[in-house]
Every structure is written in structure tokens, then in C-alpha cells.
Backbone bond lengths (Angstrom), bond angles and torsions (degrees), N, CA, C in turn:
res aa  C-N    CA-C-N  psi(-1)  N-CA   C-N-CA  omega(-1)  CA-C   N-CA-C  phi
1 X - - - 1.461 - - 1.525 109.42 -
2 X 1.480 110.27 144.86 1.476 104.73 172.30 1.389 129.25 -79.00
3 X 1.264 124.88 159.23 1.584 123.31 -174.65 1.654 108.93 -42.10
4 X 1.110 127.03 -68.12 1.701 117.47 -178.79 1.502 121.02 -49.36
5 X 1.446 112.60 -19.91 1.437 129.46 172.60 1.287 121.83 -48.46
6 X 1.965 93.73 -62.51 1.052 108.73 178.39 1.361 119.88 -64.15
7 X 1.332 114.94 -44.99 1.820 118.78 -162.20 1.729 84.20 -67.43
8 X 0.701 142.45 -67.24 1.389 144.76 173.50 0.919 114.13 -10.20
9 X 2.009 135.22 -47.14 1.335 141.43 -162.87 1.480 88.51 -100.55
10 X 1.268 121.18 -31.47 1.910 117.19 175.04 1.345 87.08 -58.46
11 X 0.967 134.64 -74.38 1.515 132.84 -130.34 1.313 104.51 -59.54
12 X 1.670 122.00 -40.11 1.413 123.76 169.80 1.026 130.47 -38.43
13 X 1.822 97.71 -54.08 1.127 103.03 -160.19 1.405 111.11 -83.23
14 X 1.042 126.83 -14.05 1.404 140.89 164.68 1.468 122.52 -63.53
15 X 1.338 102.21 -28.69 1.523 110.57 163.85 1.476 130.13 -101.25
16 X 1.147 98.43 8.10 1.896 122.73 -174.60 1.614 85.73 -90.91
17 X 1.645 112.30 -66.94 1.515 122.67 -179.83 1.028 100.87 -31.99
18 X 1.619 136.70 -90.70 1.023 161.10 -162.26 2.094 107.81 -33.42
19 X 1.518 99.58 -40.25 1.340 101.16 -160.77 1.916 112.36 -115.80
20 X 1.315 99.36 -38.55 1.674 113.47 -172.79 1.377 100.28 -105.82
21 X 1.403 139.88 -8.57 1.613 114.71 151.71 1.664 113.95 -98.26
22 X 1.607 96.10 157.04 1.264 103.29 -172.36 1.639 99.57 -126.54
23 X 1.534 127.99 27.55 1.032 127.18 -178.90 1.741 99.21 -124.15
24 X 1.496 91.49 123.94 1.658 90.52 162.60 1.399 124.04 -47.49
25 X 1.072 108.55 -67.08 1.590 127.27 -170.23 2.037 100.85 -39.51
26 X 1.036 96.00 -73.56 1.506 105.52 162.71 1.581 139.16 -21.95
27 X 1.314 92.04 -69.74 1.722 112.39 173.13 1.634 94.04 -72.64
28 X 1.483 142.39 -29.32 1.419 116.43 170.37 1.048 109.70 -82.14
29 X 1.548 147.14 -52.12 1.249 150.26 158.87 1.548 107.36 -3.90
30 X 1.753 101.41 -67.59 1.461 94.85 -167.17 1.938 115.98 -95.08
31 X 1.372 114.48 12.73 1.220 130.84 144.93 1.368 133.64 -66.94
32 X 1.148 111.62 -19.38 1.737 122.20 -176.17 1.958 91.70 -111.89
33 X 1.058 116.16 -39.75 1.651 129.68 178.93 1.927 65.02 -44.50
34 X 1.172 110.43 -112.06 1.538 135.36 -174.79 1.414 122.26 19.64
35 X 1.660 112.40 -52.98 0.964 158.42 -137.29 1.980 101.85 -93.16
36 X 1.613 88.97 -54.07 1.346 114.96 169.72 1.539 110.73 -36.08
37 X 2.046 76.27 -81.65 1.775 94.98 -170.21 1.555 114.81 -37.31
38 X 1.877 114.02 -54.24 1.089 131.04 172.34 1.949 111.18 -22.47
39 X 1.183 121.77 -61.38 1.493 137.19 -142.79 1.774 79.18 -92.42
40 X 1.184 119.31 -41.25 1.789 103.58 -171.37 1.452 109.15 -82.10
41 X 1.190 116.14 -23.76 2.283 110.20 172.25 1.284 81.81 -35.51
42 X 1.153 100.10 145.08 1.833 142.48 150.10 1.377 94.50 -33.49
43 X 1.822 138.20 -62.21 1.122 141.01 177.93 1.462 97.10 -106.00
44 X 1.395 114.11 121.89 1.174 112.73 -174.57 2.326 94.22 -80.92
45 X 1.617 87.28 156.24 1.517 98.31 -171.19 1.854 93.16 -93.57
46 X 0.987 125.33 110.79 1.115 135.18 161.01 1.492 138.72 -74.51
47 X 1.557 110.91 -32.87 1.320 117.77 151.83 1.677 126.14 -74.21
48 X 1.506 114.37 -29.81 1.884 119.03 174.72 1.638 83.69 -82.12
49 X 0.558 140.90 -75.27 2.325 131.23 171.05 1.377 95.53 -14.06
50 X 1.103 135.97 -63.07 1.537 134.88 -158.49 1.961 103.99 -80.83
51 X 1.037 82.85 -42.22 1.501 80.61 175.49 1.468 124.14 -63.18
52 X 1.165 100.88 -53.68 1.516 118.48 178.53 1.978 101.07 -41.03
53 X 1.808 102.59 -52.81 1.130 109.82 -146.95 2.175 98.77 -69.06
54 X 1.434 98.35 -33.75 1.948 109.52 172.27 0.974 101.25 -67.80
55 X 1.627 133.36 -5.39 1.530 109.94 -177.48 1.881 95.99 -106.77
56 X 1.041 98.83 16.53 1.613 96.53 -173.20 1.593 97.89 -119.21
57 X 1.497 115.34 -11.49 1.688 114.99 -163.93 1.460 112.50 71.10
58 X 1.275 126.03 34.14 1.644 145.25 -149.12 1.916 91.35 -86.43
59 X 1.047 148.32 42.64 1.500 115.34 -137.33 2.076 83.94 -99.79
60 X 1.009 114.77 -1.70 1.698 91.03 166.55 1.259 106.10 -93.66
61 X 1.490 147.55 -6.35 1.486 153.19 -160.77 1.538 82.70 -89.32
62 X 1.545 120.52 -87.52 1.557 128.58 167.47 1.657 116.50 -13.30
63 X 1.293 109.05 -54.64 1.655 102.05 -164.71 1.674 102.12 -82.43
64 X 1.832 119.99 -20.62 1.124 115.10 163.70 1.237 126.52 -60.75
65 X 1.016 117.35 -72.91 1.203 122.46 153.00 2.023 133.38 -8.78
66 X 1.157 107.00 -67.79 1.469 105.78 141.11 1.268 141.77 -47.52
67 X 1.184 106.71 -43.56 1.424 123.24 179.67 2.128 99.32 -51.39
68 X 1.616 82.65 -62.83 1.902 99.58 -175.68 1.674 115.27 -52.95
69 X 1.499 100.49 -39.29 1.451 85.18 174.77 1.335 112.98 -98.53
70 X 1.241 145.80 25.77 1.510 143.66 143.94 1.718 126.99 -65.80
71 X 1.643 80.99 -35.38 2.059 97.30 163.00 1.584 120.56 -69.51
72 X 1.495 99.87 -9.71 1.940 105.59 -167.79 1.428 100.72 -91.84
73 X 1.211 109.46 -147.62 1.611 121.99 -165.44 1.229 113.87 -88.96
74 X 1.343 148.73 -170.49 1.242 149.11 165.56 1.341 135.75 -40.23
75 X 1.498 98.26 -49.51 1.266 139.92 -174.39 1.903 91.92 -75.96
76 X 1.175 120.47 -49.30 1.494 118.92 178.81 1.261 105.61 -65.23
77 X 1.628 125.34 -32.09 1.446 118.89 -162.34 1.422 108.32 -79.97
78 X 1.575 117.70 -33.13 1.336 121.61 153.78 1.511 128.90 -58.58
79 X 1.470 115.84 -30.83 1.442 95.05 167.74 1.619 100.02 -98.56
80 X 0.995 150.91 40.17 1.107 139.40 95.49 1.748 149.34 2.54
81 X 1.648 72.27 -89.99 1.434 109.86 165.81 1.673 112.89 -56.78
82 X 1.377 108.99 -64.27 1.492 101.08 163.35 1.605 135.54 -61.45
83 X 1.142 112.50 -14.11 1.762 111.63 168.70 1.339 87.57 -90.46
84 X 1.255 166.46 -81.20 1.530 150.64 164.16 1.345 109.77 7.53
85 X 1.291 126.48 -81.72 1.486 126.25 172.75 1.562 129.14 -48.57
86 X 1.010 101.20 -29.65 1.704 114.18 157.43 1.032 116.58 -62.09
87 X 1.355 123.79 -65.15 1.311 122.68 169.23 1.447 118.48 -48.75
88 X 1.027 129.10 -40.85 1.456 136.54 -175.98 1.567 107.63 -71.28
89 X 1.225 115.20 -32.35 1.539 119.79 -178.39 1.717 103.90 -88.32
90 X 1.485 121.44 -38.85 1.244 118.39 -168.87 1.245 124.00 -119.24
91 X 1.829 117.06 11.64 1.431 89.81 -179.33 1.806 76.90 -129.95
92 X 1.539 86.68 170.43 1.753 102.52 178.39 1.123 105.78 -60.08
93 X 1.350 102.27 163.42 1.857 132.18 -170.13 1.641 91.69 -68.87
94 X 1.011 125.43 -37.04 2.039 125.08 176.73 1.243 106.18 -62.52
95 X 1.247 126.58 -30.11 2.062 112.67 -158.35 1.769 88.30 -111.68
96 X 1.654 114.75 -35.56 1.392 105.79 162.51 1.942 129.37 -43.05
97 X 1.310 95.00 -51.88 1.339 112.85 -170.68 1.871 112.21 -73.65
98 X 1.465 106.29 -13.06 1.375 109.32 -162.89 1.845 90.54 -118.39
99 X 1.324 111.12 -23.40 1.868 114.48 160.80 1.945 102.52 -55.78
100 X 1.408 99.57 -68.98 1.386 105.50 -169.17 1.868 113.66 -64.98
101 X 1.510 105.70 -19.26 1.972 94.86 162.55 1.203 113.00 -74.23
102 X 1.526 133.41 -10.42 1.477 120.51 173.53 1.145 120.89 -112.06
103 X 1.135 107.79 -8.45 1.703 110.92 162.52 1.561 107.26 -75.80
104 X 1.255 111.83 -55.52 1.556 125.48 -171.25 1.585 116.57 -101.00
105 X 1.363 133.39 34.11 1.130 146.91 -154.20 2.179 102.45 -36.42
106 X 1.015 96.44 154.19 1.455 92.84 168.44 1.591 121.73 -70.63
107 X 1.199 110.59 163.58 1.583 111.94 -168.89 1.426 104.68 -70.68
């Protein structure tokens, strides 16, 4: 399948997780499954990674993750910046606040 194909069949299934299971065990199982696929694309998906990781309460996976692509190229420092804003728009004030103590630790 081609790359838009695929993110396409992520995206479902990420929103199937999210919406049509009602089992913990399950919806993390196939959130970290997700997570996988995510990191092996040719371009790894960094925002369905981030997502996956707020739907798990992941907040050291998330702040790693940021952390790693702020050290990369330009192009990383912007998606950065945009899994940041995602997070800021979509996950609760708890996984926000506990992303930004390990990025930004207290004095």
C-alpha cells in the first residue's frame, strides 16, 4: 500500500481504538501495536505516536519524543512544535502539565 494509504488505515484504526473499544486492556494493546507501526513508516508519524501516547497517559513517551525532535533538523524542530500544539489543544491539563515537568523540570 502507498504511504497516504497507509496513514489512512492508521488513522482508523486509531480512531476505532479511541471510540469502538470499551476494554482497557485492548485499546492499550492496540495503542502501543499503533505506536510500533507508527516508528517503522519510512517517515516515522510523530503526531499518530503522540496521540497514541495521550491516549495511554504516556507523558514521558510524549516529552521524549519532543525532546528528540528539537535536537534534529528544522523540519524536526517544526514538528516538534506541532506535536506540542497538539498536545496543548488535545490532551488534559494532567498529561500537559506532567509533559512540560520533564521537559522543563522545576528549578
Amino acid at each position: 500500500a502507498r504511504a497516504p494509504e497507509v496513514l489512512h488505515m492508521l488513522e482508523h484504526c486509531l480512531d476505532a481504538g479511541k471510540t469502538a473499544t470499551t476494554s482497557r486492556e485492548w485499546r492499550s494493546h492496540l495503542l502501543r501495536l499503533l505506536v510500533a507501526i507508527y516508528r517503522q513508516l519510512p517517515e516515522p508519524d510523530y503526531l499518530g505516536m503522540c496521540e497514541c501516547f495521550a491516549q495511554l497517559g504516556d507523558a514521558p513517551a510524549v516529552a521524549a519524543t519532543i525532546e528528540g525532535l528539537l535536537k534534529g533538523s528544522a523540519d524536526d524542530f517544526l514538528m516538534a512544535c506541532q506535536v506540542a500544539f497538539d498536545m496543548a489543544e488535545n490532551g488534559t491539563q494532567g498529561l500537559i502539565q506532567r509533559i512540560i515537568g520533564i521537559i522543563r523540570p522545576a528549578p
